[in-house]
N, C-alpha and C positions, 0 to 999 in steps of 0.2 A: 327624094326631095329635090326640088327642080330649084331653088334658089340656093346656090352655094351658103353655107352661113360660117363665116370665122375663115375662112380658108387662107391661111398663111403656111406654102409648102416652106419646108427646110431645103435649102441647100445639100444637092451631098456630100460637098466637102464638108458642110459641117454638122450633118449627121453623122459621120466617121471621124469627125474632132472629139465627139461626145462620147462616141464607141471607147476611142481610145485612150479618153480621159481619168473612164472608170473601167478600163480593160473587161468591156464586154465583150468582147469576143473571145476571149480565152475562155470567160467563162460558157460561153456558146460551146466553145471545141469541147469543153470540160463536161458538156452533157446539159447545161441549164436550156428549160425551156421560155422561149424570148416573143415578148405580144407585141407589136404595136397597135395599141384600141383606137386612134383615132389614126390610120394610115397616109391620107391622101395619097400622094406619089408614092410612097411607102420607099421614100427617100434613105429609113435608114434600115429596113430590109437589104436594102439594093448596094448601102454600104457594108455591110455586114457580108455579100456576097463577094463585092470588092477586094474585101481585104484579104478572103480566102484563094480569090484567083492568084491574087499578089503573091499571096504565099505559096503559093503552087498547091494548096487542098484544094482536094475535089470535094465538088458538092454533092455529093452522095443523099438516095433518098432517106437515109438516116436523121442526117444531119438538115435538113432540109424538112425533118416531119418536127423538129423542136425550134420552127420560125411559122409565129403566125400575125395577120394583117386585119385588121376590123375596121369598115369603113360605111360612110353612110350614104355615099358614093357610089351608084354604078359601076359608070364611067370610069373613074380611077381606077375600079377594081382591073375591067380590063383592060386597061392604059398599064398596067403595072405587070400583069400576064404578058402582053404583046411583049413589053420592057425586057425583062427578063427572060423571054424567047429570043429574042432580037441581040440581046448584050450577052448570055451567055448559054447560048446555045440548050434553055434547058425550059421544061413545062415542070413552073410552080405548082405543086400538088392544088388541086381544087378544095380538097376538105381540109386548107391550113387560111381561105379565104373567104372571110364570112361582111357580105354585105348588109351592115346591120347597124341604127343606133344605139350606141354600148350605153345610154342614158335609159333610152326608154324600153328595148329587149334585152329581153333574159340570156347571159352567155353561159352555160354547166360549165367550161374548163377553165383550171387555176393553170396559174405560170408561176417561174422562178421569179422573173426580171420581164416589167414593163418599162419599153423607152416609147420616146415621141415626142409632138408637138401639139396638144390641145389647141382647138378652136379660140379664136383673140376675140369675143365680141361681149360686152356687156350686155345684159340680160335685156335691159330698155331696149339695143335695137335689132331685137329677133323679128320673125315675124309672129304680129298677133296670134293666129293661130299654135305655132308651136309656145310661145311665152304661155300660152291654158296649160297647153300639154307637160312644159315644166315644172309648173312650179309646184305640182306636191313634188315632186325630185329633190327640190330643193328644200322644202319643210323635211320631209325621209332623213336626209343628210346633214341637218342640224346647221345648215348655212342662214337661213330666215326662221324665224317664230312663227313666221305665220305670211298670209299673201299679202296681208296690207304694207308689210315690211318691203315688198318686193315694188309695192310705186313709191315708196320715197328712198331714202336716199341708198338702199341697199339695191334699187335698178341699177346702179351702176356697178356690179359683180358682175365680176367675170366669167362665161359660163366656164371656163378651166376650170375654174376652183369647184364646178361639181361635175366635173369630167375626171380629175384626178380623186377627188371623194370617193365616186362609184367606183372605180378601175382599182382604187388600192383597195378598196375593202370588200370588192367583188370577186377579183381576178389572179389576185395574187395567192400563191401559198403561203404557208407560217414563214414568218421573219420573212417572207417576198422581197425583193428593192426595185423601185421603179425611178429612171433617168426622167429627166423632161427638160424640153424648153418650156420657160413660165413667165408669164405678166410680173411683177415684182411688186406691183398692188398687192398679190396673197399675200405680201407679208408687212408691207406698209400703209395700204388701204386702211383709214382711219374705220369709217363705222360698216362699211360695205363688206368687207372680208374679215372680224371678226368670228365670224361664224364658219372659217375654213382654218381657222388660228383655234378651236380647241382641240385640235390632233386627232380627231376621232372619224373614224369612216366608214360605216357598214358595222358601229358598234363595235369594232378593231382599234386598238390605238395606232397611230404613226406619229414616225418621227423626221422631223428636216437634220440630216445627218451635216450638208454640204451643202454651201449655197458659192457659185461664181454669175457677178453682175457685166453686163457688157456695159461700159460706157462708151467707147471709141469706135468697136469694131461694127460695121453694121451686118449681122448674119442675115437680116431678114429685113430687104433692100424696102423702104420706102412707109416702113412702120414706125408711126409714132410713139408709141406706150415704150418705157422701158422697158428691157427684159433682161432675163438670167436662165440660168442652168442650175436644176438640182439634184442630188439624192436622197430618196426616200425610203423609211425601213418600214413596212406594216408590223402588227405586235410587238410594238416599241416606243418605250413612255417617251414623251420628250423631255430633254434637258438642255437648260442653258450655260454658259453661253457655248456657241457654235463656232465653226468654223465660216469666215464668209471674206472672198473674193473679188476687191474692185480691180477692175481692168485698170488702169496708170502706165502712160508708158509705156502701150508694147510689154508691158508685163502684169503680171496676175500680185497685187499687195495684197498682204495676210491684214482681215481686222477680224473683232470677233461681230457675234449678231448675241443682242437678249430683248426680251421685250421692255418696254417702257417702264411698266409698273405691274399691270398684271399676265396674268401668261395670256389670253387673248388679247393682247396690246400689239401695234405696230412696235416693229423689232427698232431698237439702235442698234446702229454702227458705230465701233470705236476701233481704238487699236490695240488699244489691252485694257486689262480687267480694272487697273487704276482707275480709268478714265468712267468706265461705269460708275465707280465707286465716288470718283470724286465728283459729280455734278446730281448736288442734292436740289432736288426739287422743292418747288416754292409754291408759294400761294398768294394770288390776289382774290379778295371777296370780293364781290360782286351781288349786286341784287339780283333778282331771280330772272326779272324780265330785262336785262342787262347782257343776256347771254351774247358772246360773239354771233355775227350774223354773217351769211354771203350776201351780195348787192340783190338787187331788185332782176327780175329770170323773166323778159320777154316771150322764154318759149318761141322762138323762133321767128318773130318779130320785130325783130328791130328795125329793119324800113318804115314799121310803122306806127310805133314809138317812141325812135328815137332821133335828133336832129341834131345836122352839124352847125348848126344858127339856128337863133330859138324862134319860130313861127310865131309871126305878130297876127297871125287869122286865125288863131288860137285862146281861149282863156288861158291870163296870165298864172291865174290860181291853180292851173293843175299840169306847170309845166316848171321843172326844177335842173337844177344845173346835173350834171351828170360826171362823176369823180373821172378823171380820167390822168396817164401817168404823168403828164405836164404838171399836174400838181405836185407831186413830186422832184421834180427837174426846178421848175421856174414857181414857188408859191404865187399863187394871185388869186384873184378874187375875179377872174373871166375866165368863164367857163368853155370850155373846146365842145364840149355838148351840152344838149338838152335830151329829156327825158319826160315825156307826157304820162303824167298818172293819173286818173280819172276817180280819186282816191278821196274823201273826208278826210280831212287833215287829221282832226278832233278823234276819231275813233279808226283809222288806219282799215276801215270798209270801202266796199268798191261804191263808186256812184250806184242808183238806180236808175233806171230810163226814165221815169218825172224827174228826175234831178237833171240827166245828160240834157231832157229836150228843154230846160230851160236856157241853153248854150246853141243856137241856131247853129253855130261855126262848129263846135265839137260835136255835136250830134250827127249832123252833114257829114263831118271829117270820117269819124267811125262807121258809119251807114257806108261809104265808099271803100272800106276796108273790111265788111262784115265777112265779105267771103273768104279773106285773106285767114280774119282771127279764127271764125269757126272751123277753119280746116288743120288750126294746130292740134299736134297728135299728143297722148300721155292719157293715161285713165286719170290718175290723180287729178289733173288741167282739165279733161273733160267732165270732173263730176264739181267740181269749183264752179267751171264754167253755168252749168246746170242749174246750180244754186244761187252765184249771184253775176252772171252776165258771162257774153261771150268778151265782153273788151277786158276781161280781168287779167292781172298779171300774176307772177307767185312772187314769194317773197317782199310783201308787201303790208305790212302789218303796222301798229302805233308806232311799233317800236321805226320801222323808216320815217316818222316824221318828227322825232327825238330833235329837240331844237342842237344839240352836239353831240358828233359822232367821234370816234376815237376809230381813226380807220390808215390802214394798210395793202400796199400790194401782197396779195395774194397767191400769184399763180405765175408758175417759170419763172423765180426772183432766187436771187441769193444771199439779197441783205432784209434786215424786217425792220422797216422804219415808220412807227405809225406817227401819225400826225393829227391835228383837232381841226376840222372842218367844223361849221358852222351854218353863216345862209348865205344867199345873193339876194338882196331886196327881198329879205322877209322867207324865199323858199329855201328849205332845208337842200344837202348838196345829198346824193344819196350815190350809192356804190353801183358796180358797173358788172351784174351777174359774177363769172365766179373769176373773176380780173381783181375783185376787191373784198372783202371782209372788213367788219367793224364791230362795233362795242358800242351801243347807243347812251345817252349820257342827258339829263334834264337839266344838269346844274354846271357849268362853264368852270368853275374852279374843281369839283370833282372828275369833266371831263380831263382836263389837266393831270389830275393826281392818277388817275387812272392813265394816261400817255407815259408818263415818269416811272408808274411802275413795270408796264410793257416792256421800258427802254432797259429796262436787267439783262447783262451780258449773257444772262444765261440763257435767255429767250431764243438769240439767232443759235448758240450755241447746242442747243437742243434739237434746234429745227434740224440744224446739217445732220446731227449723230442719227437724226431720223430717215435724211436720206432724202427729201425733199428739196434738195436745193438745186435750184434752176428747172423744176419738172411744176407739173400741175397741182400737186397738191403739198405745195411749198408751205404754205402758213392760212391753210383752207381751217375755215372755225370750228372742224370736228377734230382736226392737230391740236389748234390753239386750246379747246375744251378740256384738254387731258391735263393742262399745264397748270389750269384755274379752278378756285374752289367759290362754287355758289352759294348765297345764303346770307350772308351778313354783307351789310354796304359797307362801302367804305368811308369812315370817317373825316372832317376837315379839320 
């Protein structure tokens, strides 16, 4: 495959941090036979070699037939031959180095112990082509239900989470363990990684034995996503709670991990078993079309939707104020942006083109950005588009023209303070893609009652134990959903 996909090498110092954490190497000298299925540099091969020189063992071709590397990589395969010629004087057996996708080919041999570092990339941004090729892998492996799951919001998996699927329930022998560096989405990813949270792989149980989170240290220079380290047992039920590791300090603090409510739930964080105990979950009702929301999703357009001054050679009727954190900071009633929605207020539908062309100024405007919208990408966005116009946005339904919103920052925050927005001259204010989240609300004094109840200590309080605080998916509305019960409104 000529375009890299997910390629984040490990360091070898700290593929030999890893080795040593869980004293794989001894169990190496001990006889276990050791994979790594997605190789690249084959980083912690090369540390495993390390460690042996250090210790004055030789690498005997013994010892050297129970190390194998699987890559989808050429190139690396012999960047990592040369490697190993070159650093220790020695020719890596050829039938321990198999160039091959461990997703989509067939591997006959099992191991004791797989380590590594899986691919970082969510399934949305593969390339077209291979996203065909994966996703029965991913129906296979009981990560999605189905492909339609795979354009909303479960695009955003990780393909790790069926890199580690296939490898633990392909590769391994009975009771196998497998080390990894992991996205720490697989285990707090609200709706996207339940489907790698019911322990199950190749019809094998596993189980997350150990989890250590990095917060401070950066192992892997210039990556955004959090990450961690874990151990994994294949033919092993899982049990909560666990043992889990936040970095603090230059040092490793013990808390435990269980899940929220049910065993495919994103895990909390505590410090001990009290603190599970003590924070009993609540409930706010809600009508059904009330559900939290994220803001209104350009898809890639915001040059050309959205403005830092509201364009007066625009219709006033389909351009609304745009949440942004000022509101927050300094409450007001002037808006730092605008946001053009081409939208029926009445029924939360896109214009049609006899509606746009009665707008000389808005139809002009869009005709000069036709080629702009038609070239945003997503199948879900391209079959919207299909149906009712290329100027369409997502998240954009009745429910955004809700005369009151009960809305919050969202994303990299650490406190959850939602607030009652309303209009600016008559336009509703609407949220800012996934910078914002809200609660839509038709009645002014229930929008209220509904802010009041938010405001329950127990809210931010949940959110941290989640693990969300100060990252992306802080107080995103498939967290906030887990916390609320829909069905009944709430009374005044």
């Amino acid at each position: 495959m000529e375009t890299p996909i997910g390629q984040v090498f490990t360091p070898t110092e700290w593929a030999e941090w890893l080795i040593n954490k869980w004293n794989i190497f001894d169990a190496w000298m001990d006889g276990a036979e050791i994979c790594d299925p997605t190789a690249g540099q084959g980083a912690f091969i090369i540390a495993l070699l390390n460690i042996a020189r250090n210790q004055g063992i030789p690498l005997t071709p013994k010892r050297l037939s129970r190390l194998t590397l699987i890559e989808i990589d050429p190139s690396l395969i012999e960047n990592f031959k040369n490697s190993v010629k070159q650093d220790f004087g020695i020719d890596f057996p050829h039938d321990q180095l198999f160039c091959k996708d461990i997703i989509t080919r067939y591997h006959d041999k099992k191991y004791d112990i797989l380590i590594g570092n899986p691919p970082w990339v969510n399934f949305s941004d593969l390339p077209t082509a291979y996203k065909t090729e994966l996703k029965p892998y991913f129906i296979q492996e009981g990560l999605v239900q189905n492909t339609q799951k795979l354009l909303l919001g479960s695009s955003r998996m990780d393909v790790a989470a069926l890199v580690i699927k296939t490898t633990l329930g392909k590769l391994l022998k009975k009771k196998g363990l497998g080390y990894f560096y992991l996205p720490t989405s697989l285990f707090f990813g609200d709706g996207a990684h339940a489907g790698f949270r019911d322990y199950s792989a190749n019809k094998r149980r596993f189980s997350i034995d150990t989890v250590y989170e990095f917060t401070n240290t950066e192992v892997f220079g210039g990556i955004q996503k959090s990450y961690c380290c874990g151990k994994i047992q294949i033919d092993s039920r899982q049990t909560f709670p666990i043992p889990y590791y936040k970095e603090m300090d230059e040092k490793w603090d013990e808390h435990i991990a269980s899940p929220l409510k049910y065993p495919d739930d994103p895990w909390r964080i505590v410090k001990n078993i009290e603190d599970l105990n003590s924070s009993e979950m609540f409930n706010i009702y809600l009508s059904p079309n009330q559900k939290p929301r994220q803001g209104v999703n350009t898809c890639g357009a915001n040059n050309v939707f959205i403005f830092d001054d509201k364009p007066l050679y625009l219709p006033d009727e389909y351009l609304y104020p745009l949440a942004t954190k000022e509101i927050w900071r300094r409450p007001t009633d002037t808006p730092h942006k605008w946001i053009l929605l081409p939208y029926h207020q009445d029924t939360g539908k896109p214009l049609d083109s006899s509606s746009i062309s009665r707008h000389d100024t808005l139809m002009n405007y869009l005709q000069d950005h036709r080629d702009v919208l038609q070239a945003r990408k997503g199948t879900l966005l391209k079959n919207s588009m299909n149906r009712s116009g290329w100027w369409i946005l997502l998240g954009v339904g009745p429910y955004a023209f809700a005369p009151y919103k009960v809305i919050w920052e969202a994303y990299g925050r650490k406190h959850f303070n939602p607030i009652v927005v309303s209009d600016v001259a008559g336009q509703v204010w609407q949220g800012n893609q996934s910078l914002q989240a809200y609660i839509p609300c038709w009645d002014e004094n229930e929008a209220h009652q509904v802010k009041t109840e938010l405001e329950n200590p127990e809210i931010p309080k949940l959110l941290r134990q989640l693990n969300g605080s100060g990252k992306c998916n802080w107080a995103q509305p498939g967290k906030i959903k887990k916390i609320l019960n829909f069905g009944l409104r709430i009374s005044n």
